[in-house]
N, C-alpha and C positions, 0 to 999 in steps of 0.2 A: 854415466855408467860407473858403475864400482870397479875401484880399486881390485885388480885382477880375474876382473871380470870380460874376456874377451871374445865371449861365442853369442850369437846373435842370429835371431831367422827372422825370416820376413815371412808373415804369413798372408793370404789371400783370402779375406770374407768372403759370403756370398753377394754374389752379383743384387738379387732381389732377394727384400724384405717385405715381406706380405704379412699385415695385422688388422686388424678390425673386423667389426659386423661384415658379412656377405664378403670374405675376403676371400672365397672357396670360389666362388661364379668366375671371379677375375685370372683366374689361374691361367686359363688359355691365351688369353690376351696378352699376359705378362710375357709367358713363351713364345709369341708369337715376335714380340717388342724385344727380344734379343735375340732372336733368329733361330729358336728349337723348334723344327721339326721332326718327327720318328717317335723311336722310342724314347719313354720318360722314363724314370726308376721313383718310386714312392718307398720312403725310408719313413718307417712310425714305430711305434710300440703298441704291443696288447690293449692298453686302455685309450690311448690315443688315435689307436685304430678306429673304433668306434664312433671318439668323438670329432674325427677331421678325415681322418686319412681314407677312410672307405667313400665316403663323400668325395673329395678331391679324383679320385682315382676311378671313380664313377664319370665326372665332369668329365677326363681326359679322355677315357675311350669312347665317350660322346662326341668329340668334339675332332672334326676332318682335320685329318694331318697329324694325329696324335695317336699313341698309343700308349700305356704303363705297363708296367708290372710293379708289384709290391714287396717288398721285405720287411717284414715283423722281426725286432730286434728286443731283446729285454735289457742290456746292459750294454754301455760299451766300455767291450772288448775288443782284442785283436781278433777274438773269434767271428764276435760278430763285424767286425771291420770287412775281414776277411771275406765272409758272404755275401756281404755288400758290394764287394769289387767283384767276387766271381760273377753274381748277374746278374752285375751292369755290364762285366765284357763279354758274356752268355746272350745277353738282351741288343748289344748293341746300343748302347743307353747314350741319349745325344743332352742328357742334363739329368742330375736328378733333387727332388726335393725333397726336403727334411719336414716332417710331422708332426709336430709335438715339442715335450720338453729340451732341454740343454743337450740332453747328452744324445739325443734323436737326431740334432739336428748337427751337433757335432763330429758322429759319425757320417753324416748325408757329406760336411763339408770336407773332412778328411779324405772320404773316396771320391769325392770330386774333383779333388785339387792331384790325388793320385792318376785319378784316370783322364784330365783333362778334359772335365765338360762342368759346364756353366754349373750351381749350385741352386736354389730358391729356398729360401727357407719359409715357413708357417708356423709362428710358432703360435701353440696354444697356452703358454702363459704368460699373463702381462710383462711380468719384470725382464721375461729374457731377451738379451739384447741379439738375437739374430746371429 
């Protein structure tokens, strides 16, 4: 640590990392393997939507014992922080997962670790590290 350097957080990733081909199908199973039941929260953006999150969120209220809701985000912000937590505690939300790029999933992990429910992240670009 540097020289006058005393402040320090410990932060908490997400629990699961979800990447590859058909990684959409496995979703329930994942939840299933850490113990979510209820409601999910799907965290994505506009074009992300499209390409993961509407699928995903399809799977989940097919799938017994599960239920979502979604939140479309463009940016994170505290604004959009903000919405994310109003409803997940609105929804009762018992995890929620992140859709897309960095900052999708960044917001998914932030209000998770706020609201205390497990995290999953999806991300749809290779390089990001979950």
């Amino acid at each position: 640590m540097a020289a006058g350097f005393s402040r320090w957080r410990r932060m908490q990733f997400p629990q699961e990392i979800l990447a590859g081909h058909g990684v959409l199908s496995g979703t329930p199973e994942t939840l299933a393997g850490i113990g979510v039941k209820g409601e999910v929260l799907v965290v994505t953006g506009p074009v992300t939507r499209g390409i993961a999150g509407q699928q995903v969120l399809d799977i989940l209220e097919e799938t017994r014992g599960l239920s979502a809701h979604m939140v479309v985000v463009e940016a994170a912000t505290q604004a959009s922080l903000d919405t994310i937590m109003e409803v997940g505690r609105d929804t009762v939300a018992r995890a929620i997962l992140g859709v897309g790029g960095g900052s999708k999933i960044d917001l998914a992990k932030a209000a998770g670790l706020a609201l205390g429910v497990p995290v999953v992240s999806i991300p749809t670009s290779a390089p990001h590290d979950g």
